[in-house]
N, CA, C and O of each residue as an XYZ file, in Angstrom:
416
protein
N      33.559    -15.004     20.566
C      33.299    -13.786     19.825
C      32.448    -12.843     20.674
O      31.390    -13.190     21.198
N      33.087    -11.399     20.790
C      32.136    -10.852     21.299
C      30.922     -9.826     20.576
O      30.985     -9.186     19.527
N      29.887     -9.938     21.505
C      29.135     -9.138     20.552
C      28.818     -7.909     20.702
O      28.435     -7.736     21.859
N      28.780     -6.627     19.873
C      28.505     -5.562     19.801
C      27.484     -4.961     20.568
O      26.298     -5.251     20.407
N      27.943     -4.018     21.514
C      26.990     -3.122     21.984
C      26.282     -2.150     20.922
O      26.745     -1.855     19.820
N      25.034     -1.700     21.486
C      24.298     -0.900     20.507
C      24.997     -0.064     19.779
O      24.763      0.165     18.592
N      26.293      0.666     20.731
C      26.716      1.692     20.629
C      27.747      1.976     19.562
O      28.038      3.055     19.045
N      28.398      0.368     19.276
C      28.929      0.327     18.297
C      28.557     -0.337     17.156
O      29.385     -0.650     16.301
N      27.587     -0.538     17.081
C      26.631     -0.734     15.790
C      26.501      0.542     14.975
O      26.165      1.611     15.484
N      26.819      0.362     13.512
C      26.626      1.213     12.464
C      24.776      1.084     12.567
O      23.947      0.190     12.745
N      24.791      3.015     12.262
C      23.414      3.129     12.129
C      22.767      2.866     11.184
O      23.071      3.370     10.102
N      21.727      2.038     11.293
C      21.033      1.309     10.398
C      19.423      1.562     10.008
O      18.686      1.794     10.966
N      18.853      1.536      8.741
C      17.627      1.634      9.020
C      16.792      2.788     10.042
O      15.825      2.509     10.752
N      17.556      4.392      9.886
C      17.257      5.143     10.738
C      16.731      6.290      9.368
O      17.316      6.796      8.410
N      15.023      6.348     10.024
C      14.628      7.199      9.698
C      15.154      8.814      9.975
O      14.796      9.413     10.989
N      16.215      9.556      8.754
C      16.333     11.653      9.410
C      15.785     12.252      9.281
O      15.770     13.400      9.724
N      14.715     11.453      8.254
C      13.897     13.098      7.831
C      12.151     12.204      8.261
O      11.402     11.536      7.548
N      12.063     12.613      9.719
C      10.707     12.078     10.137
C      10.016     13.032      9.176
O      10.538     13.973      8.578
N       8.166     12.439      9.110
C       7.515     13.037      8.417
C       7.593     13.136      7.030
O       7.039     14.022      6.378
N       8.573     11.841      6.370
C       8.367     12.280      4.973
C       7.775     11.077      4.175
O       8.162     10.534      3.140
N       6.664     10.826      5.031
C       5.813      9.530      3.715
C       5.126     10.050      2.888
O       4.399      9.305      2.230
N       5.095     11.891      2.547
C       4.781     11.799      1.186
C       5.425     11.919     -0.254
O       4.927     11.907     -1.380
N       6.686     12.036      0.197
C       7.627     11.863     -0.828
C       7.772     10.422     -0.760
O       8.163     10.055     -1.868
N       7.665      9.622     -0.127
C       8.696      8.531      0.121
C       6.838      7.399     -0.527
O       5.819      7.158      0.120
N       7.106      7.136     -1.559
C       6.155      6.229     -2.307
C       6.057      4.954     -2.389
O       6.588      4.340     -3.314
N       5.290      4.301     -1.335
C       5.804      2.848     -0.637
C       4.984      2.071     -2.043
O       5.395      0.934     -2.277
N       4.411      2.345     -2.523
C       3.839      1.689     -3.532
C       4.811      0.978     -4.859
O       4.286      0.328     -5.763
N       6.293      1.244     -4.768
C       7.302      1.201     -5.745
C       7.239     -0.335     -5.041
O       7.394     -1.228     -5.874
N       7.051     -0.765     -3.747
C       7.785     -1.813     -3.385
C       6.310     -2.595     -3.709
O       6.468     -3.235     -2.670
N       5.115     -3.072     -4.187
C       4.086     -3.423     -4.084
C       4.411     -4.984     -4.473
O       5.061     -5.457     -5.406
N       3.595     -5.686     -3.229
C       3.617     -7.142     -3.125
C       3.279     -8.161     -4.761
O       3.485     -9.373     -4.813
N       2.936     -7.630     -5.523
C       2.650     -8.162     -6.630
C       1.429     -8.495     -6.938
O       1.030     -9.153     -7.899
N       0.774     -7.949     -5.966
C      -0.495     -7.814     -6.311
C      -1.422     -6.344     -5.616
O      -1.146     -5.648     -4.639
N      -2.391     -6.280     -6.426
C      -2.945     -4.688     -6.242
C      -4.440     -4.653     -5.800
O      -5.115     -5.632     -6.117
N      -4.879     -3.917     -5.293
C      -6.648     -4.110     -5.040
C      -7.118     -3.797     -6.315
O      -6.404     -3.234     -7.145
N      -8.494     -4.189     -6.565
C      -9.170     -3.726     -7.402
C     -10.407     -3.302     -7.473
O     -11.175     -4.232     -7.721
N     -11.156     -1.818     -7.305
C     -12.476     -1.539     -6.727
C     -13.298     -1.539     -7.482
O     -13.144     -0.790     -8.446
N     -14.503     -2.339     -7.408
C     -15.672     -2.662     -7.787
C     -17.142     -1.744     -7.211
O     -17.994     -1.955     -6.348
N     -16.938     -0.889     -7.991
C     -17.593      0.394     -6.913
C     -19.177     -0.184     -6.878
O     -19.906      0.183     -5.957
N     -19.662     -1.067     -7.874
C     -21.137     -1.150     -7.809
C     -21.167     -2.622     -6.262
O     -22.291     -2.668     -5.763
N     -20.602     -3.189     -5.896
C     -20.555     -4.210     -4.795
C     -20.302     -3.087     -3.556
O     -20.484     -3.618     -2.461
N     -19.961     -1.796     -3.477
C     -19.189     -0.893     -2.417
C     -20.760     -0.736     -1.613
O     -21.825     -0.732     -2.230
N     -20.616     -0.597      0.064
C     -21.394     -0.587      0.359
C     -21.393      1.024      1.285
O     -22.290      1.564      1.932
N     -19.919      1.458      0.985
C     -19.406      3.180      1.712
C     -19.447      2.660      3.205
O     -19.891      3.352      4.121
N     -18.990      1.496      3.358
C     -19.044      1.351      5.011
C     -17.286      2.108      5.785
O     -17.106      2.337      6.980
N     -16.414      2.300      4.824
C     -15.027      3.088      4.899
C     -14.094      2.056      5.591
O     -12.938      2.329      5.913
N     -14.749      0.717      5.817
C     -13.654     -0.554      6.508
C     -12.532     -0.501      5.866
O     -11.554     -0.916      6.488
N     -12.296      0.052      4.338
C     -10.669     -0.333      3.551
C     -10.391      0.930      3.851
O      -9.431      1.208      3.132
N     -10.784      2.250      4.761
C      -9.540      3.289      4.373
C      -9.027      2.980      6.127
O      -7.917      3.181      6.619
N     -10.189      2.471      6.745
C     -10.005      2.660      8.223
C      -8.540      1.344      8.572
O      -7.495      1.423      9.219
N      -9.116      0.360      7.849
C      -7.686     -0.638      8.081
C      -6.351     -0.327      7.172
O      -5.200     -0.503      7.571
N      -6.594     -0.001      6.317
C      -5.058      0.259      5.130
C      -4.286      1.164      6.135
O      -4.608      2.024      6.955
N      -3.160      0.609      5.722
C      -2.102      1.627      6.780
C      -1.261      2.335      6.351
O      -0.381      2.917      6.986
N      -1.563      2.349      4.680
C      -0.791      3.186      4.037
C      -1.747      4.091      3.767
O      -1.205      4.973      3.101
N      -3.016      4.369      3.951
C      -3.882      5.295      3.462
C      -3.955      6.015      1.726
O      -4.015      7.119      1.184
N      -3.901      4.533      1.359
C      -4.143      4.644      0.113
C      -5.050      4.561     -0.509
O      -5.073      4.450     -1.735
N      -6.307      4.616      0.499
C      -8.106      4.570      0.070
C      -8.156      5.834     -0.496
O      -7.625      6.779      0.087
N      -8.699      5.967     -1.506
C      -8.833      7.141     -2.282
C     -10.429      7.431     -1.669
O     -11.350      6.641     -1.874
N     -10.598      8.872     -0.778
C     -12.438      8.901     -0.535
C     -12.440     10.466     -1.439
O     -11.596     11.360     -1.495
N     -13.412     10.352     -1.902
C     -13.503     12.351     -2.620
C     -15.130     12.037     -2.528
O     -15.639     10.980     -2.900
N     -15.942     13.320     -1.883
C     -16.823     13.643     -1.648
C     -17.720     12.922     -0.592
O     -18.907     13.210     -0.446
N     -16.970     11.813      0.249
C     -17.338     11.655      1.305
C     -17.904      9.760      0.328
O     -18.842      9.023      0.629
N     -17.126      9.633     -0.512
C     -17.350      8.052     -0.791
C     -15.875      7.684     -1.315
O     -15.030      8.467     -1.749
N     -15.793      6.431     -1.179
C     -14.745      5.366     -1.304
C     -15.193      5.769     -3.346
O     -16.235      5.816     -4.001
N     -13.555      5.991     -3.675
C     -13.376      6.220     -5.017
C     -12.716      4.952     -5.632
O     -13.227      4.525     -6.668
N     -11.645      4.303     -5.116
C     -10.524      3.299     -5.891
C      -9.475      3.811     -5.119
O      -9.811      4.340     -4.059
N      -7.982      3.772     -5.468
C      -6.761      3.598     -4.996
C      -6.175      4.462     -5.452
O      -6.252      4.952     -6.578
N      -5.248      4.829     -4.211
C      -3.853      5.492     -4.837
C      -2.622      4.586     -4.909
O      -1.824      4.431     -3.984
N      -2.549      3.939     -6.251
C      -1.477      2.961     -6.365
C      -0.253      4.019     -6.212
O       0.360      3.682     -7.225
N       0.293      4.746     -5.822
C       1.688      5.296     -4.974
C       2.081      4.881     -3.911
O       3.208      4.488     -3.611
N       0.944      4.969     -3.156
C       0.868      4.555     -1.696
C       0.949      3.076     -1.587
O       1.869      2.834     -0.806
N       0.333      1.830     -2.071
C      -0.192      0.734     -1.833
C       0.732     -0.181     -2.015
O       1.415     -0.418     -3.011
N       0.713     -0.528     -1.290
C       1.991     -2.240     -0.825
C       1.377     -3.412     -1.310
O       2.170     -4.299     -1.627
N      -0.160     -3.723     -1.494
C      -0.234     -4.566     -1.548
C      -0.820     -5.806     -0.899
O      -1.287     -6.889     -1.255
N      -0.589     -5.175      0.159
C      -1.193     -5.900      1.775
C      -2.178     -6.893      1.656
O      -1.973     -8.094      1.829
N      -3.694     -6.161      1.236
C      -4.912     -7.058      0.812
C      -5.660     -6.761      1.843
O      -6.797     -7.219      1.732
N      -5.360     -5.862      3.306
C      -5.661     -5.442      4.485
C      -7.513     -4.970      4.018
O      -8.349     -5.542      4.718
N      -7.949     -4.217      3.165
C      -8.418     -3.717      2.624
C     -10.025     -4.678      1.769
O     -11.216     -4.373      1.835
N      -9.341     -5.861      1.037
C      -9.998     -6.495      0.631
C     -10.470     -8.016      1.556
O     -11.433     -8.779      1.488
N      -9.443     -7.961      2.264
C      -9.622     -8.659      3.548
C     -11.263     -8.298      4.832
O     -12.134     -8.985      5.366
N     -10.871     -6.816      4.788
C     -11.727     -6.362      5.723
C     -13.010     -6.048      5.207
O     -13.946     -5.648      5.900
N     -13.040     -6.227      4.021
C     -14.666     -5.545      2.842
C     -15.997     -6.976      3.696
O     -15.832     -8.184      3.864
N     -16.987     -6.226      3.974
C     -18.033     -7.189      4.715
C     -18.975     -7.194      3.990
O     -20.016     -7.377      4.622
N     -19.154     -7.042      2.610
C     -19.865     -7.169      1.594
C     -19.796     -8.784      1.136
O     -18.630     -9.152      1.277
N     -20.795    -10.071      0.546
C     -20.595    -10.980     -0.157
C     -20.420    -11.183     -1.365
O     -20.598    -12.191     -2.048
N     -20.115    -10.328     -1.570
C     -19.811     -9.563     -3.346
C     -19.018     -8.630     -2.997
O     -19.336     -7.461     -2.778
N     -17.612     -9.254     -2.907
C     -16.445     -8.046     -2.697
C     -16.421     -6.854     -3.267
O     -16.426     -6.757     -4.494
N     -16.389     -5.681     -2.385
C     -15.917     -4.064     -3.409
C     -14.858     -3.779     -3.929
O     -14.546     -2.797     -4.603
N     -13.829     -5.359     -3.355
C     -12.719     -4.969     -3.503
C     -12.015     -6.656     -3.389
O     -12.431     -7.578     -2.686
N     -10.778     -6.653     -4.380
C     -10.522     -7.912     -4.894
C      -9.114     -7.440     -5.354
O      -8.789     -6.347     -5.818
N      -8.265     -8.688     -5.074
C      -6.637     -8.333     -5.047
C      -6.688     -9.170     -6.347
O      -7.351    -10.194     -6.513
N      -5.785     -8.492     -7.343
C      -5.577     -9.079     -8.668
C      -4.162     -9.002     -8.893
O      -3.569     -7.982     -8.540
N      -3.424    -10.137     -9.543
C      -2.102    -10.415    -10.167
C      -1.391     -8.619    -10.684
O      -1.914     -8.009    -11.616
N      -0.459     -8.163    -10.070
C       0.052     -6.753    -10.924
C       0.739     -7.494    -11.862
O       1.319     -8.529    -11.536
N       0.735     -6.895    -13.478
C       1.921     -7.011    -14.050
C       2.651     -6.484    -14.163
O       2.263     -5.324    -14.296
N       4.169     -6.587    -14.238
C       5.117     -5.361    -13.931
C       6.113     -5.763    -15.149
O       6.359     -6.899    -15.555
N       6.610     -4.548    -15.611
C       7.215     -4.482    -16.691
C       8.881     -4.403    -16.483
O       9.211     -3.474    -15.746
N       9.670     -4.981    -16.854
C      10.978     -4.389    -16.823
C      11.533     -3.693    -17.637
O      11.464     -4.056    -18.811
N      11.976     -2.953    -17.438
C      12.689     -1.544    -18.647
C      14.760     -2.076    -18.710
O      15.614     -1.982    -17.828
N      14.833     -2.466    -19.788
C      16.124     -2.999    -19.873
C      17.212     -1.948    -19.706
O      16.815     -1.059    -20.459
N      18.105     -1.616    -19.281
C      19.405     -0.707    -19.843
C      19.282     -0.073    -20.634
O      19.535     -1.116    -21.238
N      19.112      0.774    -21.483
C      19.580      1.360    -22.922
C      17.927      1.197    -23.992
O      17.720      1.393    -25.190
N      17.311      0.898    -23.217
C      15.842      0.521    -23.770
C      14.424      1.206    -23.330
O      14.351      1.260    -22.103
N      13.574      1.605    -23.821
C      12.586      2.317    -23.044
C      11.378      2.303    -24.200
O      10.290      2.828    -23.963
């Protein structure tokens, strides 16, 4: 069997419209679990916006607020990196709902 040059490979997985992660809401796909911010453990050191790679650290007025669950996958990148012993931040079970056919 031979195998396909690049060239005849159907294009796959090709980003056309560079630049559009703000329409494009990676948070639909979220690992099944979500951060959860504990603002009184927060120490404003900015370790969860600097590692998240979806930049879903919510900061307004120059402090760590909570999340933009649109953005957030899920990762744990975030609660991983918190250097507090009393986490600011803690990944909890999402529950997710299913909406049936013909039902809402």
């Amino acid at each position: 069997m031979k195998k396909e040059t690049w060239t005849e490979l159907a294009i796959g997985a090709l980003n056309l419209q560079a630049g559009n992660s703000v329409s494009n809401l990676t948070g639909t796909w979220r690992s099944g679990r979500k951060p959860e911010f504990i603002e009184d453990n927060c120490i404003q050191c900015f370790f969860c916006w600097l590692y998240c790679p979806h930049f879903a650290v919510r900061v307004e007025e120059g402090k760590v607020t909570g999340f933009n669950y649109d953005y957030c996958t899920g990762c744990g990148l975030c609660a991983e990196e918190c250097p507090t012993k009393e986490k600011a931040i803690v990944m909890v079970k999402e529950e997710t709902k299913i909406i049936e056919e013909g039902k809402k």
